[in-house]
C-alpha positions as CSV (number, residue, x, y, z in Angstrom):
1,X,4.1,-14.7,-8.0
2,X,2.7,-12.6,-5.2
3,X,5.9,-12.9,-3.3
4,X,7.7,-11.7,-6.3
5,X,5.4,-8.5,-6.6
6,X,6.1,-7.9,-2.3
7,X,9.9,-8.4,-3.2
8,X,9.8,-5.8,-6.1
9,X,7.4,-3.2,-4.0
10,X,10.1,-4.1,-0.5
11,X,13.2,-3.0,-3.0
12,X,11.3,0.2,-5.0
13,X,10.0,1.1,-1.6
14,X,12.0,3.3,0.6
15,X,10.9,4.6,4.1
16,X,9.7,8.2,4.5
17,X,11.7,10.5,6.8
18,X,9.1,10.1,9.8
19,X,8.5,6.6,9.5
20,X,12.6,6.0,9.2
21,X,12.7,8.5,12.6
22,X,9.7,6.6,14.3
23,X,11.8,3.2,13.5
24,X,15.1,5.2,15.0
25,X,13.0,5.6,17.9
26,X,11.3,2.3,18.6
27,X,14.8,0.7,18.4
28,X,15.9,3.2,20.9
29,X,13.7,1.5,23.0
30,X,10.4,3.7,23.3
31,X,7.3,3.0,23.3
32,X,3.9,3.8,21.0
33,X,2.2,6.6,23.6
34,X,6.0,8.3,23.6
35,X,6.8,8.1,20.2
36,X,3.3,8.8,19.5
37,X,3.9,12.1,21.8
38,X,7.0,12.9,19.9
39,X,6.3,12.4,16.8
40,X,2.8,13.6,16.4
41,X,1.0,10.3,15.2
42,X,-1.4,7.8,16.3
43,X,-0.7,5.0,17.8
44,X,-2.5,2.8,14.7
45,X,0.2,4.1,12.5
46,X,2.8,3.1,14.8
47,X,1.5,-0.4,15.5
48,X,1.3,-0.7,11.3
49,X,4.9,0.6,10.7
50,X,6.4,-1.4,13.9
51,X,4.8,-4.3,14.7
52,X,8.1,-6.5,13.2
53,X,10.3,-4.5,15.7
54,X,11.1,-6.2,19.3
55,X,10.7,-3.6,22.2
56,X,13.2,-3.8,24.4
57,X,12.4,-0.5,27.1
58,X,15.1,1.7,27.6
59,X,15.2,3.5,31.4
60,X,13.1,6.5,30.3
61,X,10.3,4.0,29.5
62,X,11.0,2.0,32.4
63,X,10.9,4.9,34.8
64,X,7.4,5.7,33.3
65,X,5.6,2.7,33.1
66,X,7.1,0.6,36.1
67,X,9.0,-2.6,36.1
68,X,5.6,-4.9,36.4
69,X,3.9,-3.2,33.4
70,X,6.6,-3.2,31.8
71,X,7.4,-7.2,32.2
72,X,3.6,-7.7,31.0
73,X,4.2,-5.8,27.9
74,X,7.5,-6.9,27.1
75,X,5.7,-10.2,27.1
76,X,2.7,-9.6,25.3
77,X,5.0,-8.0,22.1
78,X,7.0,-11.0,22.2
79,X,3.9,-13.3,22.2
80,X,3.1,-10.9,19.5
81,X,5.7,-10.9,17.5
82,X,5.9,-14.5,17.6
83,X,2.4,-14.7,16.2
84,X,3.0,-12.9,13.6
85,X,5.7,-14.7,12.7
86,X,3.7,-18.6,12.8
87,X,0.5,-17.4,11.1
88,X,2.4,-15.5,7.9
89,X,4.1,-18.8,7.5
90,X,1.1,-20.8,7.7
91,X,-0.6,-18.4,5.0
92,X,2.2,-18.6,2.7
93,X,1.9,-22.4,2.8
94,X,-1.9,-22.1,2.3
95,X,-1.8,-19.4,-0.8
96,X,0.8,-21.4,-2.1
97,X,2.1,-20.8,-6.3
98,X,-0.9,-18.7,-7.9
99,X,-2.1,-20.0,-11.3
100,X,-3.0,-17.5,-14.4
101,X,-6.8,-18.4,-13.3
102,X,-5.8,-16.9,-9.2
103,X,-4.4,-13.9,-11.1
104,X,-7.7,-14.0,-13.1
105,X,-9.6,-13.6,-9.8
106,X,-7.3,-11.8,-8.1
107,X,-7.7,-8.9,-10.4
108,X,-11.7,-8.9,-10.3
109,X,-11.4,-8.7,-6.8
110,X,-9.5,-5.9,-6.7
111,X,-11.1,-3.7,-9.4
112,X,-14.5,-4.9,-7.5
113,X,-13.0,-3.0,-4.4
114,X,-10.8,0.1,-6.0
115,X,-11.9,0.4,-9.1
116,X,-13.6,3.1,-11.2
117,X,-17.3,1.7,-12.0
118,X,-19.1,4.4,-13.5
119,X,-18.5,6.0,-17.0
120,X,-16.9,3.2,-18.6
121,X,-13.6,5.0,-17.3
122,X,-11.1,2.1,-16.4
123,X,-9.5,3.6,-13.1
124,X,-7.3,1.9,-9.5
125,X,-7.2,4.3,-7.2
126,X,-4.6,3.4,-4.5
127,X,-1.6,4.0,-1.6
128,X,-1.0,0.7,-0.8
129,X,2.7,0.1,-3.8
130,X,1.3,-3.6,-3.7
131,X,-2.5,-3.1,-5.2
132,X,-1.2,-0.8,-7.5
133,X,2.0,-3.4,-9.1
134,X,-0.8,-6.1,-8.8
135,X,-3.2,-4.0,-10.5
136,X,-0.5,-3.4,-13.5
137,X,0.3,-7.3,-13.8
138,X,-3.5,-8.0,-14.3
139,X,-3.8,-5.3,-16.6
140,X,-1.0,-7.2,-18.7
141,X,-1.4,-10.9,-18.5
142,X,-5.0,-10.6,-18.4
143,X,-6.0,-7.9,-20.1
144,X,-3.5,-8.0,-22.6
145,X,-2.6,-4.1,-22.2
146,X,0.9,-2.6,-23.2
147,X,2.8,0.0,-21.5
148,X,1.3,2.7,-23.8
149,X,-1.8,1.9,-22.6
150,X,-1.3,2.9,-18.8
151,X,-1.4,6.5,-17.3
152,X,-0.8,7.5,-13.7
153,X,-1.4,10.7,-12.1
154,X,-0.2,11.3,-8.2
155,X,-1.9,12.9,-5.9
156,X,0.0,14.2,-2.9
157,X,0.2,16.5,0.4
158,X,2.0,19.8,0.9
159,X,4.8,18.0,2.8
160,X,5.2,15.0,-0.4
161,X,8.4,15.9,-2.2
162,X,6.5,15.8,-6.0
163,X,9.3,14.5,-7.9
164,X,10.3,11.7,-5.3
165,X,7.1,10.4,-5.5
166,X,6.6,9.9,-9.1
167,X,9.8,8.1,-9.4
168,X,8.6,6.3,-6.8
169,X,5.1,5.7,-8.5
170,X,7.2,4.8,-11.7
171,X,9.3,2.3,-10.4
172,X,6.4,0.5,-8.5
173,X,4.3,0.2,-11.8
174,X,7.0,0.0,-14.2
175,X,5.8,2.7,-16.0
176,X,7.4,5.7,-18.0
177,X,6.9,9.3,-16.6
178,X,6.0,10.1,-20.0
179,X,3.2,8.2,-19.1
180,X,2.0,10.6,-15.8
181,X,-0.4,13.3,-15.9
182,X,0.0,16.6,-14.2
183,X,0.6,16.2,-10.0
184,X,-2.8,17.2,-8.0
185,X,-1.7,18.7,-4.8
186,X,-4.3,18.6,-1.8
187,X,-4.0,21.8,0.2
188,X,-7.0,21.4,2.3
189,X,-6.9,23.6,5.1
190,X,-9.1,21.0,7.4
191,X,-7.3,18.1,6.8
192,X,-6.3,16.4,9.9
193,X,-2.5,17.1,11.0
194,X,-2.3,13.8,12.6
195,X,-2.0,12.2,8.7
196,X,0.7,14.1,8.1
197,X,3.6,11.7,6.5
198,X,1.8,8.4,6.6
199,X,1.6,8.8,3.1
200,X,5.0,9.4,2.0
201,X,4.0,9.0,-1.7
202,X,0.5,10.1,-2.2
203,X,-1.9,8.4,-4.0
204,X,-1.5,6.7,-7.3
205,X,-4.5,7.3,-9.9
206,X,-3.9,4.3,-12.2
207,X,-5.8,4.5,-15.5
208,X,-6.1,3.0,-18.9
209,X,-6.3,4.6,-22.1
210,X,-7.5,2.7,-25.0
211,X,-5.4,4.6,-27.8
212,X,-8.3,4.2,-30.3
213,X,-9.3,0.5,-29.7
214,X,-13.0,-0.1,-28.2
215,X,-11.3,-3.6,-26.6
216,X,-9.1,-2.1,-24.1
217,X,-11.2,1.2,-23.4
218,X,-15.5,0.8,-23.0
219,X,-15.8,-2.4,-24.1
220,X,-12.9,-3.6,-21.7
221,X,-14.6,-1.9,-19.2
222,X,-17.4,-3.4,-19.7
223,X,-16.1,-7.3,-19.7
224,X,-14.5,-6.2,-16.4
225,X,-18.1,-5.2,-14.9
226,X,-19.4,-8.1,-16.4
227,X,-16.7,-10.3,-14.8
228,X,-18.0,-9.0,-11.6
229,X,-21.5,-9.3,-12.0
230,X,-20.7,-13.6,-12.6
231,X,-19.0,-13.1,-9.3
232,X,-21.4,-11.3,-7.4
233,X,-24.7,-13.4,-8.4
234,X,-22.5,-16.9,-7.5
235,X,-21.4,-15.3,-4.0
């Protein structure tokens, strides 16, 4: 089931215009400091968006770095790369087919981690398309809640294009855009330039609304808190 929910997020997900140009570049050969230098971003970003992509140096590189560094990282990436490749399988293997009772816990966990505990307001706060169509499949099979009862609002940066991202938003969660709230739009003048485009689509603000029914607004809430609280004192 969760490779079904990566499949969706993979085909509702499309690359943002400097994440598709720091892909360009890496395939052109370059490498994290110079696309880093070009692009404006760190090198953490990079290593998230490209770590899938083989580096094969063009002579710009090569001319910087040296053929001997060069051979040393070439190999390191492939050994890398490779990695990646063995351990994913071996964690697919482990995780296996989840049950209704995985999605059960699955859910706690993640309201434990990014969800709203305070005011009996049922809230996910998240970037990550994944948590958020995760978040709407326990709200469903284990909460019981219709489409009616979701609400998202999007919160995005000056360079988001608003209406991308709530289609975007609405086809990760399957949800109407009768069902968003109005668009907050950070313009913090200190925010730090360097974050610029690493979130293509904002934030998603996933809440609940009861629609009059005490069992899927404060008294869901408060099975949910209680669900944690079995959790916590067994840990």
């Amino acid at each position: 089931m969760y490779a079904m929910i990566k499949m969706r997020v993979r085909k509702n997900m499309q690359p943002s215009p400097i994440k598709n140009k720091a892909i360009e570049y890496r395939k052109k050969g370059y490498s994290y400091n110079m696309i880093s230098e070009k692009l404006d971003l760190p090198k953490s970003t990079l290593s998230d968006w490209l770590k899938d992509i083989p580096f094969r140096p063009n002579q710009e590189v090569i001319n910087r770095i040296g053929n001997a560094k060069l051979k040393s990282a070439q190999t390191k990436n492939r050994q890398k790369i490779e990695n990646i490749k063995k351990m994913k399988k071996i964690a697919f293997k482990e995780v296996d087919k989840l049950s209704n009772r995985d999605l059960f816990m699955l859910g706690i966990g993640l309201y434990w981690g990014e969800g709203t505990k305070r005011y009996s307001h049922i809230r996910i706060i998240n970037s990550d398309p994944a948590i958020i169509q995760a978040s709407v499949r326990w709200f469903k099979d284990i909460c019981k809640l219709k489409n009616k009862n979701f609400s998202i609002r999007v919160h995005i940066y000056p360079d988001n294009y608003e209406k991308e991202c709530l289609r975007y938003w609405s086809n990760i969660a399957g949800i109407s855009l009768n069902n968003f709230g109005k668009t907050q739009i950070d313009r913090r003048k200190n925010k730090s330039f360097k974050k610029r485009g690493t979130l293509p689509y904002g934030t998603a603000h996933l809440e609940i609304r009861s629609r009059g029914k005490k069992e899927f607004g404060v008294e869901l809430h408060r099975r949910i808190m209680g669900w944690i609280e079995a959790v916590s004192k067994q840990i």
